[in-house]
KETOR-930120 format. One record per residue (C-alpha): residue number from 0; chain; x, y, z. Coordinates in nm, 3 decimals. Each point is the difference from the previous one (the first is absolute). Last residue first. Layout:
<rs>
     n   chain        px        py        pz
   NUM       A         X         Y         Z
...
</rs>
This chain:
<rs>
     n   chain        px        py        pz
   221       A    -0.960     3.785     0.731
   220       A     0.103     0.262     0.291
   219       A     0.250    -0.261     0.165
   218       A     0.164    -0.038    -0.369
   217       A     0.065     0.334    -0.014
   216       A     0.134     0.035     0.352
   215       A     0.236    -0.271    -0.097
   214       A     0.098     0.115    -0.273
   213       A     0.248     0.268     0.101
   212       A     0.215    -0.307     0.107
   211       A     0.075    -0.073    -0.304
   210       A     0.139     0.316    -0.082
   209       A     0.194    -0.015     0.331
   208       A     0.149    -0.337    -0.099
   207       A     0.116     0.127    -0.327
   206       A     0.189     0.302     0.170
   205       A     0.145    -0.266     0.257
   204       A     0.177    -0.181    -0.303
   203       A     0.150     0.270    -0.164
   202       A     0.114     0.077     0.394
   201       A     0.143    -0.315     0.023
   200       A     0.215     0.033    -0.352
   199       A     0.108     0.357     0.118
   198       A     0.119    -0.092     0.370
   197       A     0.187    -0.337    -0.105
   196       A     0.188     0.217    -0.259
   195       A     0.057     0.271     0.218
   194       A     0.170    -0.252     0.289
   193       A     0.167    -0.195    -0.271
   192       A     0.192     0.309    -0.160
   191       A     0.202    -0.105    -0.267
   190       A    -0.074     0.302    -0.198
   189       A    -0.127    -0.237    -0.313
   188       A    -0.245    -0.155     0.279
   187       A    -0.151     0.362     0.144
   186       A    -0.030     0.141    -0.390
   185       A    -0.177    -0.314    -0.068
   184       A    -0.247     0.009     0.293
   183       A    -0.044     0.359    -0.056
   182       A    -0.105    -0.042    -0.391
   181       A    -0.216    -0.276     0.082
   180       A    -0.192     0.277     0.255
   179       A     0.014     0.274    -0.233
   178       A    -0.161    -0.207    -0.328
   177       A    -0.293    -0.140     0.193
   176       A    -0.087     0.394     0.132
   175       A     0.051     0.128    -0.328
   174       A    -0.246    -0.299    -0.119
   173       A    -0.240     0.044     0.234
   172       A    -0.038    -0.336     0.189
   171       A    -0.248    -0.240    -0.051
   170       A    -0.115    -0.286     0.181
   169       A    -0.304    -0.196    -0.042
   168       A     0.143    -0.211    -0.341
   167       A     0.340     0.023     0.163
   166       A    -0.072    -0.206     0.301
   165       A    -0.046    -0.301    -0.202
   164       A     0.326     0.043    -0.190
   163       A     0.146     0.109     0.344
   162       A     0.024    -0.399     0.089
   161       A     0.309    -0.103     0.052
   160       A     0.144    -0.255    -0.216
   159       A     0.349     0.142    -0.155
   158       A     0.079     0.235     0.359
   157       A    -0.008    -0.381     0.179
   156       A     0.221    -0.148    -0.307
   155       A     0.209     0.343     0.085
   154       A     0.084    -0.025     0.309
   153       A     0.099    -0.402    -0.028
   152       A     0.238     0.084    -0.251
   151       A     0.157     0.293     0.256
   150       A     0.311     0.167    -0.136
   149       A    -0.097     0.330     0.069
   148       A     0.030     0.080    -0.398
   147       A    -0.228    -0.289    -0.035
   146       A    -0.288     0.104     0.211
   145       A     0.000     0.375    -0.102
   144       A     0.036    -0.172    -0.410
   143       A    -0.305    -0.180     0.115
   142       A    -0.193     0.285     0.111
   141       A     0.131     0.256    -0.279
   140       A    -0.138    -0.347    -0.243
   139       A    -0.324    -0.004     0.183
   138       A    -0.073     0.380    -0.050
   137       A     0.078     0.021    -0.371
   136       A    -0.202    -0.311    -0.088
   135       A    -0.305     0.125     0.229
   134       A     0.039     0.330    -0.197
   133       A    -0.027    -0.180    -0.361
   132       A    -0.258    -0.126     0.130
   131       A    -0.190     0.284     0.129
   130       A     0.016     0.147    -0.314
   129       A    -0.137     0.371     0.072
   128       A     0.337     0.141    -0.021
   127       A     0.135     0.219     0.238
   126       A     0.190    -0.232     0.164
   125       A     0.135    -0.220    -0.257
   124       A     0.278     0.199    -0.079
   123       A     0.105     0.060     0.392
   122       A     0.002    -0.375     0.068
   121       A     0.277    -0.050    -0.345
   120       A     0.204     0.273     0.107
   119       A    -0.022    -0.138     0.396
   118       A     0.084    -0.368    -0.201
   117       A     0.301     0.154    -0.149
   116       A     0.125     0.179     0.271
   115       A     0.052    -0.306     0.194
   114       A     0.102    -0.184    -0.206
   113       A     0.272     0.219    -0.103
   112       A     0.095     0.108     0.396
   111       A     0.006    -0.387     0.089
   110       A     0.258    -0.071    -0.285
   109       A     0.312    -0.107     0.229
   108       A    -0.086     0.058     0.334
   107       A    -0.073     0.325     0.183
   106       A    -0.350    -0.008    -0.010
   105       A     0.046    -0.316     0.256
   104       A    -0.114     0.206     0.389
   103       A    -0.236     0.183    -0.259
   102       A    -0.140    -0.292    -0.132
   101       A    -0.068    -0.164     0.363
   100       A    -0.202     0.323     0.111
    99       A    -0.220    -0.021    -0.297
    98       A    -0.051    -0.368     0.046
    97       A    -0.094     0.005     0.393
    96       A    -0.247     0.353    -0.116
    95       A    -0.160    -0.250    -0.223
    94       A    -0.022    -0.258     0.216
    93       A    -0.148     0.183     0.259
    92       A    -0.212     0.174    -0.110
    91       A    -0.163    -0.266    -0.219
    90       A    -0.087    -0.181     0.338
    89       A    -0.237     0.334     0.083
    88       A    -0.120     0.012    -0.313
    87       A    -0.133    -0.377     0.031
    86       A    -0.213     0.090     0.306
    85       A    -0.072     0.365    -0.155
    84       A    -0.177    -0.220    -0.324
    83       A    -0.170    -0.250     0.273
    82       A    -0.138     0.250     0.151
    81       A    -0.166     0.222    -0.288
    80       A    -0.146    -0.357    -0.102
    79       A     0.184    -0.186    -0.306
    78       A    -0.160    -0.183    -0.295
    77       A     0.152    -0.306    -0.098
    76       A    -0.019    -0.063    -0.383
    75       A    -0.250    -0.309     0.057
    74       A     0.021    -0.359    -0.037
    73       A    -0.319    -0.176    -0.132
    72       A    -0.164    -0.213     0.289
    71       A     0.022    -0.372     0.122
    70       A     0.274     0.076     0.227
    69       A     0.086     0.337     0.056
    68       A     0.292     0.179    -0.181
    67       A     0.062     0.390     0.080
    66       A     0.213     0.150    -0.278
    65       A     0.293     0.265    -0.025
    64       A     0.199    -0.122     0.333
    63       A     0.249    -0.112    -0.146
    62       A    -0.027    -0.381     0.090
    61       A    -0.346     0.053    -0.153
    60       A     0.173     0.090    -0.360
    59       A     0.163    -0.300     0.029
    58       A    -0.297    -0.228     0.031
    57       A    -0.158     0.192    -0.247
    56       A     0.266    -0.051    -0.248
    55       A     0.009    -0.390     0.097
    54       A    -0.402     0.018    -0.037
    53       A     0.057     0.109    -0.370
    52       A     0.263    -0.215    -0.060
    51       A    -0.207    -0.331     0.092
    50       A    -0.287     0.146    -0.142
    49       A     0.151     0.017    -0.363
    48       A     0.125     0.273    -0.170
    47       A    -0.100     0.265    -0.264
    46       A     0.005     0.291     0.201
    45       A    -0.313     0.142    -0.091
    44       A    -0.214    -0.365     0.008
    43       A     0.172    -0.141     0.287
    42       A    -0.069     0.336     0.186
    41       A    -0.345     0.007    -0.045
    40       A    -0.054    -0.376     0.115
    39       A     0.204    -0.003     0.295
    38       A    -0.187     0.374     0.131
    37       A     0.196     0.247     0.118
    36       A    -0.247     0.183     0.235
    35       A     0.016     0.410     0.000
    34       A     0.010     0.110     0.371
    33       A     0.276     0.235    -0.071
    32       A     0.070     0.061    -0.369
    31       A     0.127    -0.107    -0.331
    30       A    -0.016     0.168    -0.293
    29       A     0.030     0.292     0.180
    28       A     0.419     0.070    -0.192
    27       A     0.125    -0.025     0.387
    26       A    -0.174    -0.332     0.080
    25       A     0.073    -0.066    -0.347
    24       A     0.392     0.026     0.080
    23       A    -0.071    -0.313     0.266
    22       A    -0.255    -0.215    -0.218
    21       A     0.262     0.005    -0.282
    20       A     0.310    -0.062     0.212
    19       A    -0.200    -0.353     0.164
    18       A    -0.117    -0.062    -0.348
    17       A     0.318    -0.005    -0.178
    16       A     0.196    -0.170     0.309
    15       A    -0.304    -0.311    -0.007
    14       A     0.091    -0.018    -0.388
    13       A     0.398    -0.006     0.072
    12       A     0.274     0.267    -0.039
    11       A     0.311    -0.193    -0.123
    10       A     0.326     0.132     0.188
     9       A     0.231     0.103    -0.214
     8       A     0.317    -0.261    -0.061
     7       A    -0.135    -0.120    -0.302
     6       A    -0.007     0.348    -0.186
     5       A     0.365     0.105     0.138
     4       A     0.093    -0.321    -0.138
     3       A    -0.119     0.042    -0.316
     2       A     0.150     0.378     0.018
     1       A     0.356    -0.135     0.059
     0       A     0.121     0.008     0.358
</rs>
């Protein structure tokens, strides 16, 4: 394939796919955050688009989980209770400690150890930095290369939407800490060790849960 081709056959990123990534890294940037409305008007104007796209990228962004829609009123970036946040942690356990097992039963075929590594190298450079972008980038992609080395599209479409974006903006995890925990998963996967693997990507999980839950008395006393 000649580079003209190569250039036709990528996927062209739409106006509702611009604003739909923009609003999700500024909810990491602050330029966006929960309870904020997105109002029709507002957005037409920054974005540069017409209604029609703007309620198309809301409509999507809804389907994620990211904004509450009520009729008749402005959307809003959806803001999550303490409960709500462990209710989706809890399903998030799961499937991430599914696709962590499922990569290490498949490390073993042709290429899985590369991408592997290079998306832990790629996690582990972000993790100290204060660009929470850059680190929501990293984490996805070692999520979706855990969902595609186990061979599981479907795995990793459902690992591509969930919703730790909104999580992230109350949660935060030392950075050692952070950096550990990834690095067990990966070091559990590359070993071809499912039981490990599983172990270390549901307790990553559980450690964010029991920060969260700390809240709750705080909340109780406000």
């Amino acid at each position: 394939m000649d580079s003209a081709q190569a250039k036709q056959a990528k996927p062209r990123t739409s106006a509702s796919d611009r604003i739909v990534r923009d609003i999700t890294v500024g909810l990491y940037e602050g330029r966006f955050v929960p309870g904020q409305r997105l109002v029709e008007p507002d957005l037409m104007e920054q974005y540069a688009v017409s209604r029609p796209t703007v309620r198309e990228a809301v409509q999507r962004l809804a389907a994620q989980g990211i904004v509450d829609v009520s009729h008749g009123k402005s959307a809003r970036i959806r803001q999550l209770s303490v409960q709500e946040g462990l209710n989706i942690l809890q399903i998030i356990e799961v499937i991430v400690g599914l696709a962590a097992r499922l990569a290490a039963q498949n490390i073993d075929h042709p290429g899985a150890q590369e991408d592997l590594a290079l998306a832990l190298s790629a996690l582990m450079e972000t993790i100290a930095s204060e660009d929470r972008a850059a680190f929501m980038r990293a984490r996805n992609r070692f999520h979706r290369t855990m969902a595609r080395i186990g061979g599981n599209p479907d795995l990793e479409r459902i690992l591509t939407g969930m919703q730790v974006h909104v999580l992230r903006n109350r949660l935060v995890m030392p950075p050692a800490e952070r950096a550990a925990s990834y690095r067990r998963i990966g070091e559990a996967i590359a070993a071809g060790d499912p039981e490990a693997a599983e172990t270390a990507a549901r307790q990553h999980v559980q450690r964010m849960m029991s920060a969260l839950s700390a809240e709750v008395p705080r909340q109780a006393q406000s």
